[in-house]
VMD Tcl script that draws the C-alpha trace (Angstrom):
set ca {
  {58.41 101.90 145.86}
  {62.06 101.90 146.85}
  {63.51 98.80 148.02}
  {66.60 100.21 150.24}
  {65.92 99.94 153.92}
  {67.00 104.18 154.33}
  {67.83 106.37 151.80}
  {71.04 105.79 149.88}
  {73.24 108.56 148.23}
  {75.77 108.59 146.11}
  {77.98 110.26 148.68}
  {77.39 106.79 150.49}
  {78.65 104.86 148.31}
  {81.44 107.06 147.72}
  {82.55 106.74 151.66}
  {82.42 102.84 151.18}
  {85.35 103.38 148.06}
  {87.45 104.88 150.75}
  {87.79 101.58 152.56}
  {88.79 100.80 156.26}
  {91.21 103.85 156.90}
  {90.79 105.57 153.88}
  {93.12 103.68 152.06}
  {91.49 102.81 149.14}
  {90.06 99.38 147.67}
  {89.95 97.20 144.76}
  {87.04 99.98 143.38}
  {89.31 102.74 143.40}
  {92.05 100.90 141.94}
  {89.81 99.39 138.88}
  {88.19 102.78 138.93}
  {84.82 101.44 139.66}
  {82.18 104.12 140.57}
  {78.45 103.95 141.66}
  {76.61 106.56 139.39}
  {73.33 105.72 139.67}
  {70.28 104.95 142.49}
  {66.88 103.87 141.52}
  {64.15 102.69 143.45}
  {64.47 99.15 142.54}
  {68.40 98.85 140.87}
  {71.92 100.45 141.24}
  {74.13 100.94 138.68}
  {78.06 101.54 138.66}
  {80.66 102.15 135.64}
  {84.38 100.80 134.82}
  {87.09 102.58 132.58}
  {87.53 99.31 129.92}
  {91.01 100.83 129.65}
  {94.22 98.69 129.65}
  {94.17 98.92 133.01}
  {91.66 96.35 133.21}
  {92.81 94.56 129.90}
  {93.41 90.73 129.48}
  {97.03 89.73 127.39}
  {94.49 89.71 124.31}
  {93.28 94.02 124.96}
  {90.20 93.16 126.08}
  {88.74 93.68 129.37}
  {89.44 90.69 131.67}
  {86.45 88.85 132.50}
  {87.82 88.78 136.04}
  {86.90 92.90 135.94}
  {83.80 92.33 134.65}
  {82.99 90.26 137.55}
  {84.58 92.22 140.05}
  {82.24 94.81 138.52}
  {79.46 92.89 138.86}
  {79.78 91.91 142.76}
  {80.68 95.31 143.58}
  {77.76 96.80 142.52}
  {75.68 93.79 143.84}
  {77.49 94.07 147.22}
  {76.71 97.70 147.67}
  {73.17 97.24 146.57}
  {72.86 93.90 148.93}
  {74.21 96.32 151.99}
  {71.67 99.09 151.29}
  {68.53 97.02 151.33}
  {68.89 95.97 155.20}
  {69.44 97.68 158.52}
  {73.28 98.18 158.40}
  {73.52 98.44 162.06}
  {72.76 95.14 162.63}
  {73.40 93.37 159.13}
  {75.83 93.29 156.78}
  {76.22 91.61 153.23}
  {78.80 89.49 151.71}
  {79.18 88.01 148.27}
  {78.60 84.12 148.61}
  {78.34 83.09 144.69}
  {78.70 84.73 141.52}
  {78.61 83.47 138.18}
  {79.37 85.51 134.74}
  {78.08 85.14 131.27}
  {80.85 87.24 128.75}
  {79.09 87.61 126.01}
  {80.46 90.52 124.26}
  {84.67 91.70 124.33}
  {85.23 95.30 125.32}
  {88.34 96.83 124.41}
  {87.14 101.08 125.20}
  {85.34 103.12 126.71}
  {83.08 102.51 129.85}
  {81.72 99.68 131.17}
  {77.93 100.28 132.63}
  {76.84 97.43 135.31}
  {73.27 97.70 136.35}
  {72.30 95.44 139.48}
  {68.57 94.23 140.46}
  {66.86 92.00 142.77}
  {65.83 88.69 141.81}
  {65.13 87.28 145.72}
  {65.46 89.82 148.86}
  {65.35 87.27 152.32}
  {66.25 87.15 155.67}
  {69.29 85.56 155.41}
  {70.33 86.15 151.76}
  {69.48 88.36 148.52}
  {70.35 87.35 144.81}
  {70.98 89.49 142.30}
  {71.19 89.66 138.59}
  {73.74 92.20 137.05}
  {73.99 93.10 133.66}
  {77.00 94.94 131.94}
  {76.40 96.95 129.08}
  {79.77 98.49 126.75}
  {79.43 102.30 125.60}
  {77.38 101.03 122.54}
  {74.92 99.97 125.25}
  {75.39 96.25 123.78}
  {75.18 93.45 126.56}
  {79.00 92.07 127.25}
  {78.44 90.62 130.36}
  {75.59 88.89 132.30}
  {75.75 87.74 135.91}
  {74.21 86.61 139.15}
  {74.92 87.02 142.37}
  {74.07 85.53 145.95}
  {75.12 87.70 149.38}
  {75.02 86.55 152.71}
  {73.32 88.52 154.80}
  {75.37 88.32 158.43}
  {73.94 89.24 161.46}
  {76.59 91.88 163.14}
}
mol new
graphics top color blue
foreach p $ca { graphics top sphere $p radius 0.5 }
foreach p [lrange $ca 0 end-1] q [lrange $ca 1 end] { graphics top cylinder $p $q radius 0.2 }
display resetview
């Protein structure tokens, strides 16, 4: 049984990257990119490319977490009515476990709670090796419009 209040696409989610005027957002400019929709989870990747690299050349744990809420956010938004809610990040905490220096970073986000007046969800980031790097949870807001 799906948990999103209508059906999602990846075309969605790929409107939402274009930000308010088109302009772009911090997704497009880590390269962040929703690539999967399941009934109960959605998962997004990240380039672990310099781009995203810490002094050291590994990914910053700042881009794992801005990972993380992203695909939390866009999950959080997709399980209520839109027109009348909307869903902001209110906490997140992050677990590195693992450094990442290559490749692509895989986030997968699930529900732990779904309420009326906030969701929290737990995110975990897998490297190309599918090894655990990162593990975190997040709480959104859910504002009435």
């Amino acid at each position: 049984m799906s948990i999103w209040f209508r059906d999602v696409t990846l075309a969605d989610c790929k409107k939402l990257d274009a930000g308010q005027g088109n302009k772009g957002t911090l997704m497009t400019t880590l390269g962040i990119e929703i690539v999967e929709i399941g009934d109960d989870f959605m998962r997004a990747t990240m380039p672990a490319d310099p781009s995203v690299h810490n002094p050291l050349g590994i990914v910053h744990g700042g881009a794992n977490v801005a990972l993380a809420e992203t695909v939390a956010s866009y999950a959080a938004n997709f399980v209520v009515d839109f027109e009348q809610y909307y869903c902001v990040g209110q906490e997140i905490n992050a677990n590195h476990l693992k450094a990442s220096r290559k490749g692509v970073l895989t986030a997968t986000a699930k529900p732990v709670h779904m309420g009326k007046r906030s969701s929290v969800w737990e995110i975990l980031i897998h490297n190309s090796a599918n090894e655990l790097c990162c593990i975190s949870r997040m709480t959104a807001a859910v504002v009435k419009r």
